[in-house]
C-alpha positions as CSV (number, residue, x, y, z in Angstrom):
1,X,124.0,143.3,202.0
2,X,124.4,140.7,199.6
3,X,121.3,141.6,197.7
4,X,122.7,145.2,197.2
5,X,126.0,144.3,195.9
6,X,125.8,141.4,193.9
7,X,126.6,141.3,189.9
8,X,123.2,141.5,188.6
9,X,122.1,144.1,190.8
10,X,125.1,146.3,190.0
11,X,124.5,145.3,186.2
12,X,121.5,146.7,186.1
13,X,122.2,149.5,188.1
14,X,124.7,150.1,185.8
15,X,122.3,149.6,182.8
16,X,120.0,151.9,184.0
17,X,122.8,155.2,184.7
18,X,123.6,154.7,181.0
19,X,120.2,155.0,180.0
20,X,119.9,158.1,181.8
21,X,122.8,159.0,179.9
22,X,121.1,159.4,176.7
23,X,117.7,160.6,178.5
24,X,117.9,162.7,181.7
25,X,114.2,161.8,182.7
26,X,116.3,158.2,183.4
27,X,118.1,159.4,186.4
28,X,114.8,159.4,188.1
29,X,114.3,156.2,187.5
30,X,118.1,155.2,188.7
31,X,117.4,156.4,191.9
32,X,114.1,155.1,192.9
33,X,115.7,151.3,192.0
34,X,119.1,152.2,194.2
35,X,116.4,153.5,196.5
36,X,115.1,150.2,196.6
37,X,118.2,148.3,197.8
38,X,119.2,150.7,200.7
39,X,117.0,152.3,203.6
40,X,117.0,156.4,204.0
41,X,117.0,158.3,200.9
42,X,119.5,158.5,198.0
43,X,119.8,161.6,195.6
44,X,121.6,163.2,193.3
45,X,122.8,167.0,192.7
46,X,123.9,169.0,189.9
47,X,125.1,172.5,191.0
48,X,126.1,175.8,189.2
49,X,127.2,178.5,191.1
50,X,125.1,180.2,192.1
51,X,121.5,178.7,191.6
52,X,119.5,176.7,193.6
53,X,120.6,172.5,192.5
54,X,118.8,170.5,190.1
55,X,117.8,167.7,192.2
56,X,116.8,163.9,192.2
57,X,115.9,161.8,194.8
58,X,113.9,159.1,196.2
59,X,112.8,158.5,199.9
60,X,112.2,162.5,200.5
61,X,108.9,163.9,200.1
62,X,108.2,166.6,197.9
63,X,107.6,168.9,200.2
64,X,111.1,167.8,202.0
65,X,112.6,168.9,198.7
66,X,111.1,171.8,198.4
67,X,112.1,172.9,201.6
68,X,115.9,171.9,201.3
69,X,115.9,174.2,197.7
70,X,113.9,177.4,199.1
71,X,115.2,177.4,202.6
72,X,118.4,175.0,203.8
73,X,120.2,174.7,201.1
74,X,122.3,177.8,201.7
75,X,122.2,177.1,205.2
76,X,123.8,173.6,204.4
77,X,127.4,172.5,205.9
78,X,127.6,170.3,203.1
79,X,128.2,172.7,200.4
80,X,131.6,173.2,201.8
81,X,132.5,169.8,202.3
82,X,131.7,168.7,198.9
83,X,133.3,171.8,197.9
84,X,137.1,170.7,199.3
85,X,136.1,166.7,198.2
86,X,138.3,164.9,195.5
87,X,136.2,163.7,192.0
88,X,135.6,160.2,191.4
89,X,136.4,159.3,195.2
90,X,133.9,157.2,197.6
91,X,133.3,159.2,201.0
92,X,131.5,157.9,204.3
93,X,130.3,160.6,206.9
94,X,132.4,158.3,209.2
95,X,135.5,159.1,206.9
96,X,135.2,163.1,207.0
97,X,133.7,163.5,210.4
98,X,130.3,164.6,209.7
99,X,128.5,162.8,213.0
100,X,130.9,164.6,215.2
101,X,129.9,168.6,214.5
102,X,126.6,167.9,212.4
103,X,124.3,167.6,215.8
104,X,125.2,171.1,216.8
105,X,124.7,172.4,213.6
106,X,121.3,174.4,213.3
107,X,121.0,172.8,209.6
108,X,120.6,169.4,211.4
109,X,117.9,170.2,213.8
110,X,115.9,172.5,211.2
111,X,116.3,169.9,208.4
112,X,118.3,166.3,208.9
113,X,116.4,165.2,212.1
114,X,112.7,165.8,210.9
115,X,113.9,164.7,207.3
116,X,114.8,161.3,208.8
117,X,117.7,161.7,210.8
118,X,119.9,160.7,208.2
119,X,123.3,160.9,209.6
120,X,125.4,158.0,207.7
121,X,125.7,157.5,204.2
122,X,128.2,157.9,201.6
123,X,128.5,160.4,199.0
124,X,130.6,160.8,195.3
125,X,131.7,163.9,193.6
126,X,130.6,162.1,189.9
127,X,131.9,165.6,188.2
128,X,133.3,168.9,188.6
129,X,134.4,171.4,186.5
130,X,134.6,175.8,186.8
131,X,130.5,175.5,185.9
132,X,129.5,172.6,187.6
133,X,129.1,170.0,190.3
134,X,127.6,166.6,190.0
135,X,127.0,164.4,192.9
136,X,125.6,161.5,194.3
137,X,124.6,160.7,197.5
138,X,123.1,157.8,199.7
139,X,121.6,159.1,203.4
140,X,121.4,156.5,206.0
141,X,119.1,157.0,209.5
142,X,121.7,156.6,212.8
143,X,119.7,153.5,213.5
144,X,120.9,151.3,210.2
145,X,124.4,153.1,209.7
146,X,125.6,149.8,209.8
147,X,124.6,150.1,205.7
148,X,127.8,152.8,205.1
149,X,130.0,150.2,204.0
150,X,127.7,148.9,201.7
151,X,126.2,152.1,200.0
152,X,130.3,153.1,199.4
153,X,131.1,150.2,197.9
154,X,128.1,150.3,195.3
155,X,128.7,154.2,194.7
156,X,132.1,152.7,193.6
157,X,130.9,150.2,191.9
158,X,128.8,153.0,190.2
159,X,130.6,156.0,190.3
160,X,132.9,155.4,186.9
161,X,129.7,154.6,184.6
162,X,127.7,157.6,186.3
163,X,130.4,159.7,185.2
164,X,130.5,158.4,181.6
165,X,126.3,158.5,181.5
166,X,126.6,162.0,182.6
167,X,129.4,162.9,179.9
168,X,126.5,161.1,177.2
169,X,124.2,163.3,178.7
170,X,126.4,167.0,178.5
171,X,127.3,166.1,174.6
172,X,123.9,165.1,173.7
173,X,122.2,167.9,175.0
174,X,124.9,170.1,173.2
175,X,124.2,168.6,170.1
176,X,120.9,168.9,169.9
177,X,120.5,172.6,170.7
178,X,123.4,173.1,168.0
179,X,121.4,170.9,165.7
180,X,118.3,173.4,166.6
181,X,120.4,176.0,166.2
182,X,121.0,175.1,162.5
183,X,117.8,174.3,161.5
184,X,116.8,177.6,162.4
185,X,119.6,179.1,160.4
186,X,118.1,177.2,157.6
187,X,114.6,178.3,157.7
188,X,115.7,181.4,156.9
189,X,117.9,180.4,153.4
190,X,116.1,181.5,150.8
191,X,116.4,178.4,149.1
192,X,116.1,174.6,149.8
193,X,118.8,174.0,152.2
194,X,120.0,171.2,153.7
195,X,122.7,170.4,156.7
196,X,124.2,167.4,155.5
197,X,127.0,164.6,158.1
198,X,129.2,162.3,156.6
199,X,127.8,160.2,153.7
200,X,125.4,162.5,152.8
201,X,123.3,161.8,155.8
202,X,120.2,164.9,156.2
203,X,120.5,166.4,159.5
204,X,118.3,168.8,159.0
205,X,116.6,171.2,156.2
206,X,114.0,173.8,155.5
207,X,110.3,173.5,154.3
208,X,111.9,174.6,150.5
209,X,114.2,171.1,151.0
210,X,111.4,169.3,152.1
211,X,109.1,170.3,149.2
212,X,111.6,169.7,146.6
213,X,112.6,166.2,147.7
214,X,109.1,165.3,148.4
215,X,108.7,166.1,144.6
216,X,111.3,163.7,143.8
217,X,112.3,165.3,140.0
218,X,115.5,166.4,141.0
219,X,116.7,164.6,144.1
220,X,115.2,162.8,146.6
221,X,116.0,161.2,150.6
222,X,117.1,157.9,150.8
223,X,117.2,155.1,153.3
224,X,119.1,155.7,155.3
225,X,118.3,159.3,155.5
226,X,120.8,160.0,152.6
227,X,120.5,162.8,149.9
228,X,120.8,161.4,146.6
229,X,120.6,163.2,143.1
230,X,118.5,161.7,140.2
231,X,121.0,162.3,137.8
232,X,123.7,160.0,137.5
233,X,126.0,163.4,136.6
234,X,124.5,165.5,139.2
235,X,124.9,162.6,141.9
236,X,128.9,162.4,140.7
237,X,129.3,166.1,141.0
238,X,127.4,166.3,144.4
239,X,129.2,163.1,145.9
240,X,133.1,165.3,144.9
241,X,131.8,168.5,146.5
242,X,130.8,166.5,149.5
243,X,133.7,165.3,150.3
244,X,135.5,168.3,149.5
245,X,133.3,170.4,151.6
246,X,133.6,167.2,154.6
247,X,137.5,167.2,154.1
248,X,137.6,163.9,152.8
249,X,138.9,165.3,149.5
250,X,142.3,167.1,149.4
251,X,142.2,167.8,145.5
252,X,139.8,170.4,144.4
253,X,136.4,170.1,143.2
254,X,133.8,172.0,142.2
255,X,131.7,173.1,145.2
256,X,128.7,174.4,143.0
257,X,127.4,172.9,140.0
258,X,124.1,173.3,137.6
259,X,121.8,170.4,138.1
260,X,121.2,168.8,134.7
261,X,118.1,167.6,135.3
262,X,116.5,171.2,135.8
263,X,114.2,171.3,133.1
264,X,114.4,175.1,132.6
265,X,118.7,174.8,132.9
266,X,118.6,177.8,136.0
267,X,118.9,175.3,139.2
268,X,122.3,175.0,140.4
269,X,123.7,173.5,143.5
270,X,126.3,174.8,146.2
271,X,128.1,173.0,148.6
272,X,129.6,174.4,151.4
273,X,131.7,173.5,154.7
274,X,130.3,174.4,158.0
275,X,133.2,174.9,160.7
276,X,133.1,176.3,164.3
277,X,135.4,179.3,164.7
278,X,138.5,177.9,166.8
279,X,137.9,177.8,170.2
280,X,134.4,178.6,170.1
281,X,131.9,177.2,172.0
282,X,128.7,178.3,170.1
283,X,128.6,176.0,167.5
284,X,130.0,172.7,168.6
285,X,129.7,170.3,165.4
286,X,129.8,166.9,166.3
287,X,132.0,166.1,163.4
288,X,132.5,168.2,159.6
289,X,129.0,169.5,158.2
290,X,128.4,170.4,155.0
291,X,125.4,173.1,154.3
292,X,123.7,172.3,150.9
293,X,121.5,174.6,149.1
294,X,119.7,174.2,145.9
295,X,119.3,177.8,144.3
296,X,116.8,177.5,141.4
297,X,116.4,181.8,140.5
298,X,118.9,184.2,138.9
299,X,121.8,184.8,141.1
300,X,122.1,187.5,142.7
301,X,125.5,190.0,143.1
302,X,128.6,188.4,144.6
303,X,131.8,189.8,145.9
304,X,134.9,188.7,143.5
305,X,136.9,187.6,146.2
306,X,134.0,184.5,146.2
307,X,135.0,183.2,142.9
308,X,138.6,183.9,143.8
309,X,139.1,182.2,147.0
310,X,136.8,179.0,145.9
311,X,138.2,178.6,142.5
312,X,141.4,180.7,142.1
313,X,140.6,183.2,139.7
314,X,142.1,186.1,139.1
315,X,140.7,189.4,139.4
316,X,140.0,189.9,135.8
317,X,138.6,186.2,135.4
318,X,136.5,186.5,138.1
319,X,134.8,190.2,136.8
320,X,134.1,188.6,133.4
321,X,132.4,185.5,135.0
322,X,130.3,187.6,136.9
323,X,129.2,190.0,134.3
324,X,128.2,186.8,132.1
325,X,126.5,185.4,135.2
326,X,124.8,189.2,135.7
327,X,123.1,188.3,132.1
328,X,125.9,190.5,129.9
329,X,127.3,189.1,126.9
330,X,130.8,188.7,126.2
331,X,130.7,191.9,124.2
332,X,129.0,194.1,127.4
333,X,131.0,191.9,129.6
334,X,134.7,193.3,127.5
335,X,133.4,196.6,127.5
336,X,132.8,196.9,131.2
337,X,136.0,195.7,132.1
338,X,137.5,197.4,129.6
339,X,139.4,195.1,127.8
340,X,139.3,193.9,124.2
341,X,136.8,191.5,123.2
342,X,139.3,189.0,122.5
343,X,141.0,189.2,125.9
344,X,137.4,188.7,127.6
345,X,136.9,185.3,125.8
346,X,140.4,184.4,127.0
347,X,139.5,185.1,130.6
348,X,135.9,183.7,130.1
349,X,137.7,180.8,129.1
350,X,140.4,180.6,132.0
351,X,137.2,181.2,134.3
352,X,135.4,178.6,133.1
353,X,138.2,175.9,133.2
354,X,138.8,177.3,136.8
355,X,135.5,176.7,137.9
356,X,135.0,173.4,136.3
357,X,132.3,174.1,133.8
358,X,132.2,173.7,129.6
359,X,128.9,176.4,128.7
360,X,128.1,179.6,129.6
361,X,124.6,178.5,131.2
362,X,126.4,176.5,133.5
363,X,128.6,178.9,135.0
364,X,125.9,181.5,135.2
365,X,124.0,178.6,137.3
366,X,127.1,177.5,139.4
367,X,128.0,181.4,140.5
368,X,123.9,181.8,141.0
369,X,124.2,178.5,143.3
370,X,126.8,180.5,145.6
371,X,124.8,183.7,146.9
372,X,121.9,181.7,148.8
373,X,120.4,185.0,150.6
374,X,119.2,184.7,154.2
375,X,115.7,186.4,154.8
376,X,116.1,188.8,157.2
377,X,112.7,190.6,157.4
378,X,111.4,187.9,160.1
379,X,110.3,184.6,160.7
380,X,107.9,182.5,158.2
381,X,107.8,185.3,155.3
């Protein structure tokens, strides 16, 4: 008994549940070393509602298992018991009475006795929530119950960091099937993309991103993993819209820009916050994301209430800038709006102060930069 409770054994016990924690194939490996200390069989159970359990053990046989999932586990009185148990409490079969209504049970003499007999033990409700039950249990034969004290105390020992590993587990499963998620939203950009963390750290991007920063004129990925521009003004503009589009800048700033070193002038960038709708579950973002997209074509039509909402312009402004940006001069531009010439270059240039920009080529680039379009038409076209 010693051996099974002392400090290094738990330590590495302990060790071993957190690296399950970050990889799920661990747990396995958990249980075939508690397996080691104690005689019977120790496994553990998460449960939906339901669905058969995903199980681990060690000390049943496969075909044991089998069995118990395909036959006896709807027969089993457990399921109740552990139903009606507190979380993060230790419990003997001594403590709840198992022994005492167990051998008259049909689930013990189809199942328990030919598994082993294993009528002590102690078991731990690690988690529970309205979608799930995780627990751990260690199953002692009637002839060495005298272990039951033991095996509760290290599920106690245990139980606290189990619960923790499993947490790990939960969040980074979620965030890597959001992370998927996104990357798939980004192969279909029509653009280079990029899904961008804190400090301009790549989390993901598209085959377009990949190409353009494996060229290396414009930008390019630094250690470690950061996006940086080549140009020392592009870098400055990209580093404010960051950090407008992370939160991390109250004042505003432009969140698209024309990259100066294009070398035909049309590239522009746009920068733009990713948030999960409140309350939703679908997307949850492990912290602010920023969606990046490099847009080096004409741009194509976009609502006025785009220009409006990101930069404040009026109506009026926010027509002229986009019949400028549609390839119009200022004279088509006045006469579409229907307004006098002078009074278009007036709202031109209330537009352009709005939006951050000194020429007319960089305006047209910056309100191209905000319409990335998403193919739609299938996968890989």
């Amino acid at each position: 008994m010693h051996d099974i409770l002392c400090d290094a054994t738990v330590i590495e016990l302990i060790e071993r549940a957190y690296a399950a924690g970050c990889d799920p194939a661990g747990w396995q490996t958990l249980l075939d070393h508690v397996h080691t200390l104690l005689p019977g069989a120790v496994s553990l159970q998460l449960t939906f509602p339901g669905s058969p359990p995903t199980t681990w053990s060690a000390g049943y046989s496969e075909e044991q298992i089998k069995s118990y999932l395909e036959h006896y586990h709807a027969l089993s009185p457990y399921n109740a018991l552990f139903d009606r148990l507190e979380s993060g409490k230790v419990y003997t079969m001594t403590d709840v009475g198992v022994r005492q209504w167990l051998f008259g049970h049909a689930f013990y003499h189809e199942w328990v006795k030919p598994a082993g007999d294993l009528t002590y033990g102690a078991s731990m409700i690690v988690g529970r929530d309205q979608r799930r039950l995780f627990r751990i249990s260690c199953d002692l034969p009637g002839r060495q119950g005298h272990y039951e004290d033991a095996s509760a105390e290290l599920l106690a020992r245990l139980g606290p960091h189990l619960a923790r590993a499993y947490a790990v587990n939960e969040r980074l499963q979620s965030a890597a099937a959001t992370e998927a998620a996104l990357a798939g939203l980004l192969d279909r950009i029509d653009g280079a993309a990029w899904l961008l963390g804190t400090d301009a750290r790549v989390l993901a991007l598209n085959r377009h991103a990949e190409a353009l920063a494996r060229d290396g004129q414009l930008l390019r990925v630094a250690l470690p993993g950061r996006l940086v521009f080549r140009h020392p003004d592009d870098e400055a503009s990209f580093r404010r819209a960051l950090a407008v589009a992370l939160g991390a800048l109250a004042h505003r700033a432009p969140l698209a820009f024309p990259i100066h070193a294009a070398s035909d002038g049309t590239a522009a960038v746009v920068v733009l916050p990713l948030r999960p709708a409140a309350g939703s579950a679908a997307l949850p973002l492990a912290g602010p994301r920023a969606l990046l997209v490099v847009e080096p074509r004409r741009p194509a039509a976009l609502p006025r209430d785009i220009l409006r909402a990101l930069y404040g312009l009026t109506n009026a402004e926010a027509g002229i800038a986009l019949q400028i940006a549609g390839g119009a001069s200022i004279a088509e531009a006045a006469e579409t709006q229907v307004v006098t010439l002078t009074t278009a270059r007036n709202q031109l240039a209330s537009a352009m102060a709005k939006v951050g920009v000194n020429r007319q080529a960089e305006l047209v680039a910056t309100v191209g930069a905000l319409a990335p379009r998403l193919r739609l038409e299938g996968d890989g076209q």
